[in-house]
C-alpha positions as a Markdown table, in Angstrom:
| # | Residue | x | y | z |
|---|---|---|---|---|
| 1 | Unk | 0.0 | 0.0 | 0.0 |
| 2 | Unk | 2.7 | 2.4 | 0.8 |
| 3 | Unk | 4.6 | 1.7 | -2.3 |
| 4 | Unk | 1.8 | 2.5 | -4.3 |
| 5 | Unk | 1.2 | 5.5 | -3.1 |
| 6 | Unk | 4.5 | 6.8 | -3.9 |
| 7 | Unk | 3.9 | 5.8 | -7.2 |
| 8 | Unk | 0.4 | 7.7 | -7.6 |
| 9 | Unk | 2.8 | 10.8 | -5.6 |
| 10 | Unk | 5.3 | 10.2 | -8.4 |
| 11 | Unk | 2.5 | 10.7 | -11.2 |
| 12 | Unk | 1.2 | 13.7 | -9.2 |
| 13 | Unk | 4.3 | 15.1 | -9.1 |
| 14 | Unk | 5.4 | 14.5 | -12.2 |
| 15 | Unk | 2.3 | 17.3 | -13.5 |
| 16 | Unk | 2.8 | 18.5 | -17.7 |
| 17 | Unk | 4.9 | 15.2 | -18.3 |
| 18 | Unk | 8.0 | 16.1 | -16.7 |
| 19 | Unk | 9.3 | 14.7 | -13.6 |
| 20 | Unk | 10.3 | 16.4 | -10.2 |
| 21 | Unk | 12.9 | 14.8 | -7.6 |
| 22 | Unk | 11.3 | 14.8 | -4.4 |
| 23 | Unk | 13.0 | 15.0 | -0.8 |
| 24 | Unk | 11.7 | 14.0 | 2.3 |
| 25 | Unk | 11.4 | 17.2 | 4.6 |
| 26 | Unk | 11.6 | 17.1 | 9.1 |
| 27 | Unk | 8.0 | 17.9 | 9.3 |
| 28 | Unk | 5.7 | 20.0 | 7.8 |
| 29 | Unk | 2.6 | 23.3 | 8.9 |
| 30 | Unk | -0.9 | 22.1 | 8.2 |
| 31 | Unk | -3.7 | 24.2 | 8.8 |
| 32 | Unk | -6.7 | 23.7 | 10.5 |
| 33 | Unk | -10.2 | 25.1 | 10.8 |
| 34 | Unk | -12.9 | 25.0 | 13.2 |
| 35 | Unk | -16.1 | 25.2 | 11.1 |
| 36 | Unk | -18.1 | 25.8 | 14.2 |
| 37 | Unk | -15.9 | 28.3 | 16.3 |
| 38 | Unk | -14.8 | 29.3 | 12.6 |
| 39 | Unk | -11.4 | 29.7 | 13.7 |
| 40 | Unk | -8.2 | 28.5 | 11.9 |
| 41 | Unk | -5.1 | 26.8 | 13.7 |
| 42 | Unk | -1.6 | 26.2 | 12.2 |
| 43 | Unk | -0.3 | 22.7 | 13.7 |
| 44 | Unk | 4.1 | 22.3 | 13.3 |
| 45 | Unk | 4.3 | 18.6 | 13.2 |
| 46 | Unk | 7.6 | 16.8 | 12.7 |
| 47 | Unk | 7.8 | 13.5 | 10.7 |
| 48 | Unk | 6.9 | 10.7 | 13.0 |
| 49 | Unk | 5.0 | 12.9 | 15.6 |
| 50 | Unk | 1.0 | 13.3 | 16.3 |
| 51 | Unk | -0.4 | 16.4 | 17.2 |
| 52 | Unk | -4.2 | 17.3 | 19.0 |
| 53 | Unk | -6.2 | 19.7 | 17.1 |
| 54 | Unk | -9.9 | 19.2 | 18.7 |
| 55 | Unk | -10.9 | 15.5 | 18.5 |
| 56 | Unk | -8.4 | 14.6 | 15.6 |
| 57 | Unk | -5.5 | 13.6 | 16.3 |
| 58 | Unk | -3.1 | 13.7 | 13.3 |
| 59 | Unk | 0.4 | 11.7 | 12.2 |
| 60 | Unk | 2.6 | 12.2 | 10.1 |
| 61 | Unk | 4.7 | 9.9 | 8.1 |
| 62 | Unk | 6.1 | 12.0 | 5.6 |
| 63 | Unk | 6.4 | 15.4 | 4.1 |
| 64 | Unk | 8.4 | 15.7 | 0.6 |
| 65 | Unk | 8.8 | 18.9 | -1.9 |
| 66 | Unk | 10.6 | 19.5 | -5.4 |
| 67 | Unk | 13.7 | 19.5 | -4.9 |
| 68 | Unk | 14.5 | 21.9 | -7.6 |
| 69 | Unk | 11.8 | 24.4 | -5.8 |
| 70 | Unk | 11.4 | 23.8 | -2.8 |
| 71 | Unk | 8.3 | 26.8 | -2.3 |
| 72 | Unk | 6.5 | 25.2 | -5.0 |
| 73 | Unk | 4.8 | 22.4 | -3.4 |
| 74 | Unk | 4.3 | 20.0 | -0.3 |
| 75 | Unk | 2.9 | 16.5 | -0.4 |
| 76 | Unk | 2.1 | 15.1 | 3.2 |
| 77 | Unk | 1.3 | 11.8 | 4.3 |
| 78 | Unk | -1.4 | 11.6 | 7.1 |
| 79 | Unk | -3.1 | 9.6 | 9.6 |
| 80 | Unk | -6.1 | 11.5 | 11.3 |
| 81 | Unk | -8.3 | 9.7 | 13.4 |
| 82 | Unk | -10.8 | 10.8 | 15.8 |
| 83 | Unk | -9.9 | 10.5 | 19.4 |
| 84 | Unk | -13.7 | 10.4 | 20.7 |
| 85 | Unk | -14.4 | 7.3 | 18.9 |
| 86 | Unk | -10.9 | 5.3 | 17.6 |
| 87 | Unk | -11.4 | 5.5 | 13.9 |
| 88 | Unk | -9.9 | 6.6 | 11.2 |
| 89 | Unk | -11.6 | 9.9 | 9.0 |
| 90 | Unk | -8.1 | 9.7 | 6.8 |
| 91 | Unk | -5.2 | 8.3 | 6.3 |
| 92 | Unk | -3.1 | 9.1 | 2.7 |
| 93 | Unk | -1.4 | 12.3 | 0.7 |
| 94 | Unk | -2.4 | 15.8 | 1.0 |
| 95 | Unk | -1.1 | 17.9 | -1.9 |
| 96 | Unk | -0.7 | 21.8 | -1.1 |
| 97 | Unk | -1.7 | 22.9 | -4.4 |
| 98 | Unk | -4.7 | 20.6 | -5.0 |
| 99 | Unk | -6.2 | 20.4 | -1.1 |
| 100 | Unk | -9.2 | 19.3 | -2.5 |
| 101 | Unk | -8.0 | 16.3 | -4.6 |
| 102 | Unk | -7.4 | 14.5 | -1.5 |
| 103 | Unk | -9.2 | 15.7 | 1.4 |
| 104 | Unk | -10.6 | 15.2 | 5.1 |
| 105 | Unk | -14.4 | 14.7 | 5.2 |
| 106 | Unk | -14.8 | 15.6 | 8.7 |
| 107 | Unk | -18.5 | 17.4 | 9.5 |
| 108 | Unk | -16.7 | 19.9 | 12.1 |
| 109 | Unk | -12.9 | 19.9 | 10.9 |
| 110 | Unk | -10.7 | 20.7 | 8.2 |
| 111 | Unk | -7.2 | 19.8 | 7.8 |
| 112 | Unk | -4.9 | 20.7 | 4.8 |
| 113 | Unk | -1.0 | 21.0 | 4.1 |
| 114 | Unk | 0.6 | 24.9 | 3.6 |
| 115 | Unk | 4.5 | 23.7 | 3.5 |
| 116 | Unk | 7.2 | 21.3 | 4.5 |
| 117 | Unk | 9.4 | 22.5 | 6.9 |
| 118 | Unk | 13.1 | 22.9 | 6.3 |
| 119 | Unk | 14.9 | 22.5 | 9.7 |
């Protein structure tokens, strides 16, 4: 499963036909909203780390950028479940560019990738 979703990230990535070399980054900034409160949090995770933002409680596993520019672009690789109840609401890649093409369905919660961080 994890091998095939590098291979869907290298297709993503890889945009008008010509491929990008990707690095692994030390964590990455998501942002997330409160639909009800309406208020928006920015949550610094490092790779291998979980972080609280209301119920969720979100992992990641990886954060990776073009190499050749690094600003461009961040592709993340999450595990958000909800506390309250144990399960999973999503676990796979969030693109920066395209939040929407791979998203968190949550009825309260949003959660989506700015960057990668550097250091």
């Amino acid at each position: 499963m994890r091998r095939s979703a590098a291979a869907a990230l290298a297709i993503v990535v890889a945009g008008a036909g010509q491929a990008q070399e990707v690095a692994s980054a030390p964590g990455a900034v998501l942002r997330g909203l409160d639909k009800v409160a309406g208020a928006t949090t920015d949550i610094e995770i490092v790779t291998g780390a979980s972080a609280r933002f209301g119920r969720l409680v979100v992992t990641l596993s990886d954060c990776r950028y073009p190499i050749d520019d690094p600003s461009s672009n961040a592709f993340a690789f999450l595990s958000i479940a909800d506390a309250a109840t144990g399960s999973m609401a999503f676990e796979g890649w969030m693109i920066a560019s395209s939040p929407a093409l791979s998203a968190l369905d949550d009825p309260r919660y949003d959660i989506w990738v700015l960057r990668c961080t550097s250091s």
